[in-house]
C-alpha positions in Angstrom: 126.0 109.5 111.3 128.7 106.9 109.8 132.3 107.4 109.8 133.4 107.8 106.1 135.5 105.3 104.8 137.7 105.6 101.6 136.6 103.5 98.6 138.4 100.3 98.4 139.8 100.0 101.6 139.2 97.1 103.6 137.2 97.7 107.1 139.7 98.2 110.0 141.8 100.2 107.7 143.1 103.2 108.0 145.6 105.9 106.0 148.1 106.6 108.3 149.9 109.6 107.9 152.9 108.7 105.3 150.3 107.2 103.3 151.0 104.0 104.2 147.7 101.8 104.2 147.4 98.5 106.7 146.5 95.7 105.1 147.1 96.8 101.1 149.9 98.5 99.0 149.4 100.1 96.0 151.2 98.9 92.9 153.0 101.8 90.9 154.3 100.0 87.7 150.9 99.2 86.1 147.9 99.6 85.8 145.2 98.1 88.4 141.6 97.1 87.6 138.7 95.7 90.0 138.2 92.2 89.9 135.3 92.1 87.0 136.6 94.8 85.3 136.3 94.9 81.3 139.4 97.1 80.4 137.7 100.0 81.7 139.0 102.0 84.3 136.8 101.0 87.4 134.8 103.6 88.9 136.3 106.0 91.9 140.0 104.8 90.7 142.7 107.1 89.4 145.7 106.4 87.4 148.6 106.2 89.4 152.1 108.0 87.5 155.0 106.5 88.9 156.9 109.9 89.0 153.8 112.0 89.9 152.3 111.4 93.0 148.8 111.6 93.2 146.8 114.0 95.5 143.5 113.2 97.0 140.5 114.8 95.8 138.8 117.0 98.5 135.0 117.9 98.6 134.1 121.0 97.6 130.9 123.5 98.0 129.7 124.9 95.1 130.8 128.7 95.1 133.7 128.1 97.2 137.5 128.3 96.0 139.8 125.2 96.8 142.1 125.8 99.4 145.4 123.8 99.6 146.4 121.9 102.3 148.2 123.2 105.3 149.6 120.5 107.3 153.0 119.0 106.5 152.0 116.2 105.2 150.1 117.6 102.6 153.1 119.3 101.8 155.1 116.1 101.2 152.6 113.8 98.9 155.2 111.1 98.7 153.7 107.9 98.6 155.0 104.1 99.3 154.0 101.8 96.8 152.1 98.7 98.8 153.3 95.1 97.8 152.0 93.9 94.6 149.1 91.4 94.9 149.1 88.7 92.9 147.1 88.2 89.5 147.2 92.0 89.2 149.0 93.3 86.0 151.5 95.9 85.9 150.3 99.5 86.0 146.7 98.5 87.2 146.0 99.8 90.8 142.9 98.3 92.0 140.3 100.1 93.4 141.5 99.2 97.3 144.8 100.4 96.7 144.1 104.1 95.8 146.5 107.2 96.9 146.0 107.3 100.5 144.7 111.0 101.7 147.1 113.6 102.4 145.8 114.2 105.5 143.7 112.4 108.0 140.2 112.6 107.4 137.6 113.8 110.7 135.3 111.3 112.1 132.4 113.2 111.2 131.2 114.4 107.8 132.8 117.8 106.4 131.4 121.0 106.9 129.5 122.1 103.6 129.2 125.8 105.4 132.9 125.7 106.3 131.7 127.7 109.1 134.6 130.6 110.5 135.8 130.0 113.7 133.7 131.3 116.5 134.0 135.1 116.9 136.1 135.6 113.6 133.2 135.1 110.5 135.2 135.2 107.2 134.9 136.1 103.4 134.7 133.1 102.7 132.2 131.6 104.7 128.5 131.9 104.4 125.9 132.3 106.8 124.0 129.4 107.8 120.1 129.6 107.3 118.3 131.2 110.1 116.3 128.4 111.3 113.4 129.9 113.5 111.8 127.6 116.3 108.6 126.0 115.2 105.9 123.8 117.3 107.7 120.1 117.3 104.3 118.0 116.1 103.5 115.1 118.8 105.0 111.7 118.2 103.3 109.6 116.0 101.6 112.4 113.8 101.0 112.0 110.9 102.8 114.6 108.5 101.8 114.8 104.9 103.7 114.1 102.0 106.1 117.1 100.7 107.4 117.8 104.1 111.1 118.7 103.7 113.4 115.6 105.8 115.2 117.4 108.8 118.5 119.2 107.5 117.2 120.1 104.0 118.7 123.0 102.8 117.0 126.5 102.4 117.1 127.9 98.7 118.9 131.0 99.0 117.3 134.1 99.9 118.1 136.8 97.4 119.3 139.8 98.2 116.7 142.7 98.7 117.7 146.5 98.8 120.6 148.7 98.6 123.8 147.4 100.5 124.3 148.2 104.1 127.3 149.9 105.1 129.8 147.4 106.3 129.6 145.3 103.0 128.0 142.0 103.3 128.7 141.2 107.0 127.5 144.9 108.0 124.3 142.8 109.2 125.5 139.3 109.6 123.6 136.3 110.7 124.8 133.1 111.7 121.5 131.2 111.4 120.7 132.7 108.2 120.7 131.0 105.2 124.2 130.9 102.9 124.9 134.0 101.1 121.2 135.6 102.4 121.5 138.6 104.4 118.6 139.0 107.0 115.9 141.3 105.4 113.3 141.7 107.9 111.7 144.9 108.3 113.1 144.5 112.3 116.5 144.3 111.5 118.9 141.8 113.2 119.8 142.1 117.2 121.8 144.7 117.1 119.6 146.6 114.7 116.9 146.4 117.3 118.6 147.2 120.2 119.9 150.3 118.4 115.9 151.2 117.7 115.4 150.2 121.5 118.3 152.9 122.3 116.7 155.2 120.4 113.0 154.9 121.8 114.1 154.6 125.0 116.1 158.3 124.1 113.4 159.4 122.5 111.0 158.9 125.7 113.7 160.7 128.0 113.7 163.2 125.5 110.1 163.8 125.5 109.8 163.0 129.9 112.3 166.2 130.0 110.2 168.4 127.7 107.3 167.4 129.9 108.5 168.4 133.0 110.0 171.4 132.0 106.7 172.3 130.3 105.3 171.7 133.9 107.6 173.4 136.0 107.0 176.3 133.6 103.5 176.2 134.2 103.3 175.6 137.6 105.8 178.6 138.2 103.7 181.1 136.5 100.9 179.9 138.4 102.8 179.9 141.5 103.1 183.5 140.8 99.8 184.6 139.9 98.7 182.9 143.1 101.3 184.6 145.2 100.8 188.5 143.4 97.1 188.2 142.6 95.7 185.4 144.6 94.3 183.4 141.4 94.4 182.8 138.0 93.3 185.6 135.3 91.6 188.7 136.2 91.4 190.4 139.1 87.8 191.6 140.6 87.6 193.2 144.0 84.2 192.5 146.1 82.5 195.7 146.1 79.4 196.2 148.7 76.1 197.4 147.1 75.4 201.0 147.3 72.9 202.6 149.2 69.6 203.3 147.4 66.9 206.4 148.4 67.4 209.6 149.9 69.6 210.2 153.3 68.1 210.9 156.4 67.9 214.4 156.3 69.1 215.1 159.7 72.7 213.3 158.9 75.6 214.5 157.2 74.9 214.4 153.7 71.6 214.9 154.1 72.0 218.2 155.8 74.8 218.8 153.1 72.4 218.4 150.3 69.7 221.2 151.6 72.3 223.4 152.4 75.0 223.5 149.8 72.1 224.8 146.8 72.1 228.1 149.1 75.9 228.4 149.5 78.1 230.9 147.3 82.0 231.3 146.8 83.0 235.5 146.7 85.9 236.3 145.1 86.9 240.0 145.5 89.1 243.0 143.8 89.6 246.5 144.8 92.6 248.8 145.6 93.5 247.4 148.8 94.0 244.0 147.1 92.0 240.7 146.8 89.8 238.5 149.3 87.9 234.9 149.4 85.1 234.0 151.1 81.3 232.5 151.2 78.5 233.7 151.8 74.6 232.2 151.6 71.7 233.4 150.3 68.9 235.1 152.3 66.1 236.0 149.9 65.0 234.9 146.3 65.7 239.0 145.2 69.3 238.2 145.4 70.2 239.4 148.7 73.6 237.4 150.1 74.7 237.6 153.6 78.9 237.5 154.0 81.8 238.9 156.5 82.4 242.5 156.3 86.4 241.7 155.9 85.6 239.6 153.0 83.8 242.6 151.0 85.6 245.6 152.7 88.0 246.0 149.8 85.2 246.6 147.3 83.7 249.5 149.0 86.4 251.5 147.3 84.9 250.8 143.6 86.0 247.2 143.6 83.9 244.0 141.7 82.6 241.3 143.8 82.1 237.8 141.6 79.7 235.1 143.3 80.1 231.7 141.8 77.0 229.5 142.9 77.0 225.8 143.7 76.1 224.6 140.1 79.0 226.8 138.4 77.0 229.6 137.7 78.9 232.7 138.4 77.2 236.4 138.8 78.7 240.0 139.5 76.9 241.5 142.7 77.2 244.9 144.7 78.0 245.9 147.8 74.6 246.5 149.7 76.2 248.2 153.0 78.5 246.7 155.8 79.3 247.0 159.6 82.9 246.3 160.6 81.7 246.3 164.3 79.5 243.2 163.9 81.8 242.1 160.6 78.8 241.8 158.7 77.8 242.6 155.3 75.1 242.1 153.1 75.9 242.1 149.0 73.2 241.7 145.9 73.0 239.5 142.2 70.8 240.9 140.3 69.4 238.8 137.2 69.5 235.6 138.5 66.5 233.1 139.3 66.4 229.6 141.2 67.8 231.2 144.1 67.9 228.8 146.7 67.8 231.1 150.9 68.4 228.9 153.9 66.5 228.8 156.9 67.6 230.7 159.5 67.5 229.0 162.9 67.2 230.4 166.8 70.9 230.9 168.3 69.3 231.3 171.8 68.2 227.9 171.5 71.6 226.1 170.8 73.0 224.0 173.6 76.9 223.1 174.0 77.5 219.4 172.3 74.8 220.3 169.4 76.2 218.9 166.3 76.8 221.6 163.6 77.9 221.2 160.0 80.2 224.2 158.6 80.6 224.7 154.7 83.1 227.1 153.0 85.3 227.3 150.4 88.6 226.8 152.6 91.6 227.8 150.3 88.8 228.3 147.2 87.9 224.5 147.4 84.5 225.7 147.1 81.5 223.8 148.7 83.5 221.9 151.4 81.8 220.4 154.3 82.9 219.9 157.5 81.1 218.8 161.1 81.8 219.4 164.3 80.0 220.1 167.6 79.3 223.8 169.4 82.0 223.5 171.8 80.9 226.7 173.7 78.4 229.6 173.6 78.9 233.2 174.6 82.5 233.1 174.2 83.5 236.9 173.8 85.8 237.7 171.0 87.5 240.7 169.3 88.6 240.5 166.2 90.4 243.1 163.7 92.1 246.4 164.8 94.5 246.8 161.8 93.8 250.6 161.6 94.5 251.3 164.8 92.0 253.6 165.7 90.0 251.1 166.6 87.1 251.7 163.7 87.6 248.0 162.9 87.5 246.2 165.4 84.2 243.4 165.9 82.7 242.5 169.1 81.1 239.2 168.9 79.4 237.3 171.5 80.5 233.9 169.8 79.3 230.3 169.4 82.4 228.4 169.9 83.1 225.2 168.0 85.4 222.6 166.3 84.4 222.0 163.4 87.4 222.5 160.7 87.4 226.4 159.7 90.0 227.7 157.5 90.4 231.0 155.7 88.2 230.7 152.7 85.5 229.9 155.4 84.2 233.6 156.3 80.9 234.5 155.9 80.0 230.6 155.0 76.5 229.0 157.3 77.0 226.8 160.2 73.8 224.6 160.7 72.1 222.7 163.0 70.8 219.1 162.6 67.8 220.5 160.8 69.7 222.4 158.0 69.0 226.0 159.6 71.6 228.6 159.9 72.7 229.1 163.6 75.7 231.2 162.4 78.1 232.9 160.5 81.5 231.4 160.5 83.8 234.8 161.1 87.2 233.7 163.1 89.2 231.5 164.3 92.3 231.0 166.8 95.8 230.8 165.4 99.1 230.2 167.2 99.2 234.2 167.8 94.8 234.5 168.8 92.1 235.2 167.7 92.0 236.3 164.2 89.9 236.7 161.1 90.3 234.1 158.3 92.0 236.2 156.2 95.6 234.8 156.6 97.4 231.4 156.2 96.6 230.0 159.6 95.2 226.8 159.4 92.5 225.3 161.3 93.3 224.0 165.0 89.8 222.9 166.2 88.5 226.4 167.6 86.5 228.0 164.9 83.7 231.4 166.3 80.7 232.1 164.4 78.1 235.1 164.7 75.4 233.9 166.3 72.5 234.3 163.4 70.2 236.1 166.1 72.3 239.1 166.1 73.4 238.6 161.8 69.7 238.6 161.7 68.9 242.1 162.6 72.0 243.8 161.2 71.4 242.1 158.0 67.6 243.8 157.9 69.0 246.8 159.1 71.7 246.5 156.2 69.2 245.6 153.9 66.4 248.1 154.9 68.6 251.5 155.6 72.2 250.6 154.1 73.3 250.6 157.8 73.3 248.8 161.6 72.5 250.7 164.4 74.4 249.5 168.2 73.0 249.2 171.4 74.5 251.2 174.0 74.4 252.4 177.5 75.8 256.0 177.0 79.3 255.6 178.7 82.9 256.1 177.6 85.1 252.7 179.6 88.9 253.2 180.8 89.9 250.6 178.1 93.5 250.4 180.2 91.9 249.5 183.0 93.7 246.3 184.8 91.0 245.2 187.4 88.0 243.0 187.5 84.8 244.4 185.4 84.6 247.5 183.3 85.8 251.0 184.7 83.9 254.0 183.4 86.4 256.5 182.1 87.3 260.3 183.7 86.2 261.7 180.4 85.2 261.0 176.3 87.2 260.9 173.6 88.1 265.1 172.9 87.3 266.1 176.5 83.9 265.5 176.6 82.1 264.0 180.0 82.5 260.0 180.1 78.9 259.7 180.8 76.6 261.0 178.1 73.9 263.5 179.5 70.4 262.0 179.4 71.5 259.0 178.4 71.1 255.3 179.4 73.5 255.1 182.2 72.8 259.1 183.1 69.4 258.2 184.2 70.3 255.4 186.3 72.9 257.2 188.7 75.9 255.9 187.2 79.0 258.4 186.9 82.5 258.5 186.0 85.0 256.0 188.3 82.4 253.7 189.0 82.9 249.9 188.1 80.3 247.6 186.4 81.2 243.8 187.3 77.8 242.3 186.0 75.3 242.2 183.2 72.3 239.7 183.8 73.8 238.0 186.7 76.8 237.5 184.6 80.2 238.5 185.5 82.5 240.6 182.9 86.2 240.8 183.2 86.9 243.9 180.7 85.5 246.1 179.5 85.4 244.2 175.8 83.3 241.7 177.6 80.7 244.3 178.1 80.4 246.0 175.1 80.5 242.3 173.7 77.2 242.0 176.3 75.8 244.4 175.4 75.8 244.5 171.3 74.6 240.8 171.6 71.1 242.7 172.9 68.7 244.7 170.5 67.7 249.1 171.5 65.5 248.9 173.7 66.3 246.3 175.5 66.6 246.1 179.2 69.9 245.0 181.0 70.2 244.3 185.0 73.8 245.6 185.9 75.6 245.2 188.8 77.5 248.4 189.5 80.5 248.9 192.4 81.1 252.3 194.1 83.8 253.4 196.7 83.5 249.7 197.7 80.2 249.2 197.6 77.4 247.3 195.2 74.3 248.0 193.6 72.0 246.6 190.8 70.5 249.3 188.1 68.3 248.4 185.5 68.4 250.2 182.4 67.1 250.5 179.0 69.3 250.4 175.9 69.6 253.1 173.7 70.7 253.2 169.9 73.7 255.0 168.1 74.3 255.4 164.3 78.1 254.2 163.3 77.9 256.8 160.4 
């Protein structure tokens, strides 16, 4: 770019700063004119007033206020008339000679932006047109006509929507074009980074949401998986049932043929209230039970039998023997009776499994199992009269399957369903008794053995009575020594051995001592009336009979006595 140079001055001239000019002087009393001139003022030449001095004119931009000079020459316009030239008139300044500047002009062209300091923009200076990078075309290429020359100004950009806070610089742009603000949907810089800010907040924003959405999720299933061991509902593994029928010599399947026949008693009378079971022997009703379980309703008291299937039914009292504790009661009225088997006692063997159902504590048709645990075990039971009246001898089967009061009278079975026995007592802390207290079962439970329930039952049922074996002696029931001592005399002074009788015909009299029956030994004399009420009349006994030291074996026949 050229260095501008003021009109009419000669090349290698310069204003200095008093206004002087090298070379020229202005001429203040007339006047001056260009050489050629036709009384017209020439053309970039002022009138010069001798008592005014003249300013220099100063470009301006279009739009933009004039602003005075600052520096100190400005301030002090005086000028110093140059020497007159010669042929000039007075008052005519030619065209070299004008007012030198106030100031000294830059070397390069002026500023038509008058561009703000760097870092200060201000009112009064416009932003410069954004000039965006384009591709450079090769040298040598042809451009067609119309192409604006390098440094052409940009129309302005009007203004489009409402005004930004800030005022006009609120989004200022020093590339943009004067007095155009930048109206790009994107915004300037700092707009952008500002929408960078916020996306950049916005994706924390959502990251946090999503990770306390997870931990949520992966706590609860954290917890599932620790409580319930998986996710939603819970379903327990469950075997498949057993299909068909049991075997009918296990458990349940003896269970199932027996408990049809089995009957809960519940009885009233004046001497109070009793529970127990019984089973049925016949389809005309007939129900086999424990005398103690019935006794109270020989005095005009109601017997109730509830069967297996809820059914209930009032019954009678048939007859009883409180020597055997047997009784046999009667429903009348009711069909579908179901009688168990009865089965051979003789024939059970010590480790036989049994099964024993009752209605311990009136939880009616309960079954328990067990083994025989012994057989012949010799038990007394009763006595509370104390004349002895009451009292049963029973040659017991012996066994531990669970019997607790609520139990009398109820079957105990074999493997094969059939009724071995008649649960009667069992042993408490204090011994043997019947099962008509609070004693609990401790694994030593006595039954009847059904050979001899058998034949009192029939006798019950045929005559209203039992008959007892005997042998026709009174014992010494105090005696202390081994076996059973026949007494010095009966009850009311009679002779202790009966005349004709059983033990009469055999030679045996008063003080003599009988220490076997069968081969067996007895201990008491308990033991042998227990041996001998475990036999039918009639039947013949081998004893073993000590006198004045000596032994002997008699055989004798068994003879029969009416308890009424």
């Amino acid at each position: 770019m050229d260095k501008a140079k003021p009109t009419g001055t000669p090349d290698g001239a310069v204003p200095d700063a008093t206004g002087d000019s090298h070379g020229t002087a202005a001429e203040p009393d007339g006047p001056a004119t260009a050489p050629g001139a036709t009384g017209a003022p020439a053309a970039g030449l002022t009138k010069a007033d001798p008592a005014e001095p003249v300013e220099p004119a100063v470009p301006t931009v279009p739009g933009q206020e004039e602003e005075a000079p600052s520096s100190p020459a400005a301030e002090s316009p005086a000028t110093v008339p140059a020497p007159r030239t010669g042929g000039a008139p007075d008052g005519a300044v030619p065209a070299q000679q004008q007012a030198p500047a106030a100031r000294p002009r830059p070397l390069h062209a002026p500023d038509p932006y008058s561009t703000p300091p760097y870092g200060e923009p201000g009112p009064w200076a416009p932003a410069p047109p954004v000039q965006r990078p384009v591709p450079t075309p090769a040298h040598g290429t042809y451009l067609p006509p119309g192409t604006p020359a390098h440094g052409t100004p940009v129309p302005p950009v009007p203004e489009a929507g409402p005004p930004r806070p800030g005022g006009e610089w609120g989004r200022y742009d020093p590339w943009a074009a004067p007095g155009a603000l930048v109206a790009e949907s994107g915004g300037g810089p700092g707009e952008r980074r500002r929408e960078r800010r916020a996306g950049r907040g916005r994706l924390v924003g959502a990251a946090l949401v999503l990770a306390l959405l997870a931990g949520s999720v992966g706590g609860y299933v954290g917890m599932r998986l620790e409580r319930h061991g998986g996710l939603g509902t819970v379903e327990l593994e469950q075997a498949s049932g057993q299909t068909g029928e049991r075997a009918p010599d296990s458990i349940a399947g003896i269970a199932a043929r027996t408990l049809p026949g089995v009957v809960t008693l519940h009885v009233s009378g004046g001497d109070g209230g009793a529970l127990g079971t019984g089973f049925v022997l016949d389809g005309r009703g007939h129900i086999l039970t424990n005398h103690h379980v019935v006794e109270s309703a020989s005095d005009g008291g109601s017997i109730r039998v509830t069967f297996n299937g809820g059914e209930t039914a009032r019954a009678r009292l048939v007859g009883g023997d409180p020597g055997y504790d047997l009784a046999v009661v009667k429903v009348s009225g009711v069909s579908g009776l179901t009688p168990l088997p009865l089965g051979d006692s003789d024939e059970v063997r010590v480790g036989d499994p049994v099964v024993a159902i009752g209605a311990p504590f009136d939880l009616a048709n309960t079954v328990t199992s067990g083994i025989i645990s012994a057989k012949e075990r010799p038990i007394t039971a009763g006595g509370e009269k104390g004349d002895g009246s009451d009292i049963s001898y029973v040659d017991a089967l012996q066994t531990d399957a669970p019997i607790n009061p609520g139990n009398s009278g109820g079957p105990l079975v074999d493997e094969r369903a059939r009724v071995i026995g008649i649960n009667s007592a069992i042993h408490a802390a204090g011994g043997v008794d019947r099962q008509d207290d609070s004693a609990g079962s401790v694994g030593l439970g006595f039954a009847i053995p059904v050979n001899q329930a058998k034949r009192v039952a029939e006798e019950l049922i045929n005559h209203g009575r039992a008959t007892h074996p005997v042998i026709g002696v009174t014992l010494d029931m105090g005696y202390e020594g081994e076996g059973a001592k026949v007494g010095g005399e009966a009850a009311g002074g009679g002779p202790a051995v009966t005349p004709g009788g059983p033990a009469d015909r055999t030679d045996i009299a008063a003080g003599d001592v009988i220490t076997e029956v069968d081969g067996v030994p007895v201990a008491s004399g308990e033991e042998l009336i227990i041996k001998i009420r475990s036999h039918r009349p009639g039947d013949r006994l081998d004893l073993t009979v000590e006198r004045d030291g000596e032994s002997r074996r008699v055989t004798l026949e068994l003879g029969s006595s009416d308890p009424s």
